[in-house]
Steps between C-alpha positions, in 0.01 A plus 500: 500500500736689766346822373153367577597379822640843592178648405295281720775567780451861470127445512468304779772779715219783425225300603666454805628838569125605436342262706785622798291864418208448503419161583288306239350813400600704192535883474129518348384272736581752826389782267187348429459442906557818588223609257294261663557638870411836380172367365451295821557772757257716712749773559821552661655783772856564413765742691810615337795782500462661124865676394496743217879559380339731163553805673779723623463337878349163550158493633380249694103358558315309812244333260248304607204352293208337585309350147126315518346336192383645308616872486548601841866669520659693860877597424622716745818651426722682767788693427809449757658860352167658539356305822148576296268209380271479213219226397407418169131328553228313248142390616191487379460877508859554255854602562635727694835662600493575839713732683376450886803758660274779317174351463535514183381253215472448115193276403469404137362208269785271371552150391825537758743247540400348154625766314796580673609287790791553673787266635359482866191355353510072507334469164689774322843249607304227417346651173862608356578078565270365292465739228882492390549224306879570507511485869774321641460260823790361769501391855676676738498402873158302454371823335378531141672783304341635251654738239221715328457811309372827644246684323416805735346738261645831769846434431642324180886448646349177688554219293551186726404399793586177776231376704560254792211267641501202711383117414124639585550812306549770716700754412776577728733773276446687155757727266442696238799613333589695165679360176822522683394264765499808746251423764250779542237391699495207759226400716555240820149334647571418856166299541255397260159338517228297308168514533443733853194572682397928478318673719181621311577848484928452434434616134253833615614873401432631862624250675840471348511962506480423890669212599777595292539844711526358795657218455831653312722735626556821327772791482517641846292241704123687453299212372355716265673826353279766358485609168748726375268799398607880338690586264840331374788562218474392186652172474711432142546127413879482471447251177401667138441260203758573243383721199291716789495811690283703719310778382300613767378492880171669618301525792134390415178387672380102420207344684503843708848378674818734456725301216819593319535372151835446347460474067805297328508477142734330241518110400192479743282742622360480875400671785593447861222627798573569798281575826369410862144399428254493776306172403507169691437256207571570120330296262594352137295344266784251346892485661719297631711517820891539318829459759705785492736389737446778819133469435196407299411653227131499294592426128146632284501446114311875396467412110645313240891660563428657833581410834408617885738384764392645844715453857558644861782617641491660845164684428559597195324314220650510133293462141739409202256491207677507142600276180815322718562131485417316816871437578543891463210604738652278739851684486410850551242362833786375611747763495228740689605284814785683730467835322445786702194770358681837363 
């Protein structure tokens, strides 16, 4: 009988405690209503500081997004080492990458954010919620806390990941951190809204090239730096999958534009491009934008087993095309960034 009555006891303390957290709501219960907002809402403008800690150096992001039901995405994404902005943009005419400092854009057909979204994006948080069923849930200064795995296909060493959001389920804070709890990549929103009004052209290609210009500053104070044109060095990524080596580098002509091409072979066999091409917009039949920290990149699947990952960097625009894992592609694009052309 005392056992029994301890039982109940025990009982009756949890029900409490979890009332005290979430009221008379259960963990599934604020899931399922934060499922439910994201079905109810029109859209949402967000703006947050974005801090990458996977590099040598932290980087850190302005990021602000503006999202419109059904598919209408704005992110715009300025650097604070770089003082340079760039917009990833869907309408109804696609996506595009858009580099306004150069007038410079990649426009391709993608089912972008579904495949891929990343942690700035509202649903992605909200996605990563209610799709782990071992998420864990706690209140923390009359914010929910949920625990979550990460599954972000570009880099496999992020395997958890916090995310803070108020009563009315905005998020205010998220963390992703690796298997030793290390936290990798944090994101703070300093405002976020439901359902805002748009101006009717706020999601339109031209308009976002110009206001962008002139409305962020740029390295030097010119509202909008020319193009770097000429020749440059050849620029060696600083980052070689083990099992490979380089075998070549030669001067050739692609799409009538001066390019150097530097052949690795081994475990994987690729090819890196580099040159200053001449046209405005560049075009892709299927992509997806992929963050590579210092900029964005253009991730193409060629074939079965290989890949296209195309990016800017000061003018110059680099091709990787070879057999490499995504995670792979994404380390030697990164190591390009810093290093000086020979």
């Amino acid at each position: 009988m005392k056992r029994g009555i301890l039982w109940l006891a025990l009982l009756l303390f949890l029900s409490v405690v979890s009332a005290g957290c979430f009221g008379t709501k259960t963990p599934e219960d604020v899931v399922g209503d934060l499922s439910s907002n994201l079905d109810k809402i029109s859209g949402y403008k967000s703006n947050a500081v974005l801090t990458l800690q996977t590099g040598s150096t932290p980087q850190e992001y302005d990021v602000q997004v503006w999202y419109e039901k059904p598919t209408k995405y704005r992110v715009a994404l300025t650097s604070k080492q770089r003082n340079i902005t760039q917009i990833i943009l869907r309408n109804d005419e696609g996506v595009f990458v858009l580099t306004p400092h150069l007038n410079k854009s990649f426009r391709f057909q993608s089912g972008w954010p579904e495949n891929n979204g990343p942690l700035y994006l509202y649903e992605t948080l909200v996605h990563s919620i209610v799709e782990d069923n071992e998420r864990q849930l706690t209140m923390e200064n009359k914010q929910y806390v949920f625990e979550v795995k990460a599954n972000y296909s570009g880099n496999r060493s992020l395997s958890k990941q916090k995310i803070w959001m108020t009563e009315d389920f905005k998020p205010t804070r998220a963390e992703i951190m690796d298997g030793n709890m290390n936290t990798l990549v944090q994101i703070k929103f300093s405002d976020f809204t439901f359902n805002p009004e748009f101006d009717k052209d706020a999601f339109d290609k031209d308009r976002n090239m110009t206001s962008a210009i002139t409305s962020v500053p740029t390295i030097g104070g010119a509202n909008k730096p020319k193009q770097p044109t000429g020749q440059f060095g050849v620029i060696e990524p600083t980052y070689m999958p083990k099992g490979v080596q380089q075998v070549g580098i030669e001067p050739v002509k692609r799409n009538g534009e001066q390019t150097i091409v530097l052949e690795y072979k081994g475990e994987y066999n690729y090819k890196l491009m580099e040159a200053r091409p001449t046209a405005a917009t560049v075009s892709y039949e299927q992509g997806m934008p992929l963050d590579l920290e210092y900029t964005i990149g253009v991730l193409t699947q060629t074939s079965e087993n290989k890949r296209t990952l195309t990016w800017e960097l000061d003018g110059v625009e680099f091709t990787l095309i070879g057999d490499l894992p995504e995670e792979e592609m994404v380390n030697i694009a990164k190591s390009t960034y810093g290093v000086g052309g020979k």
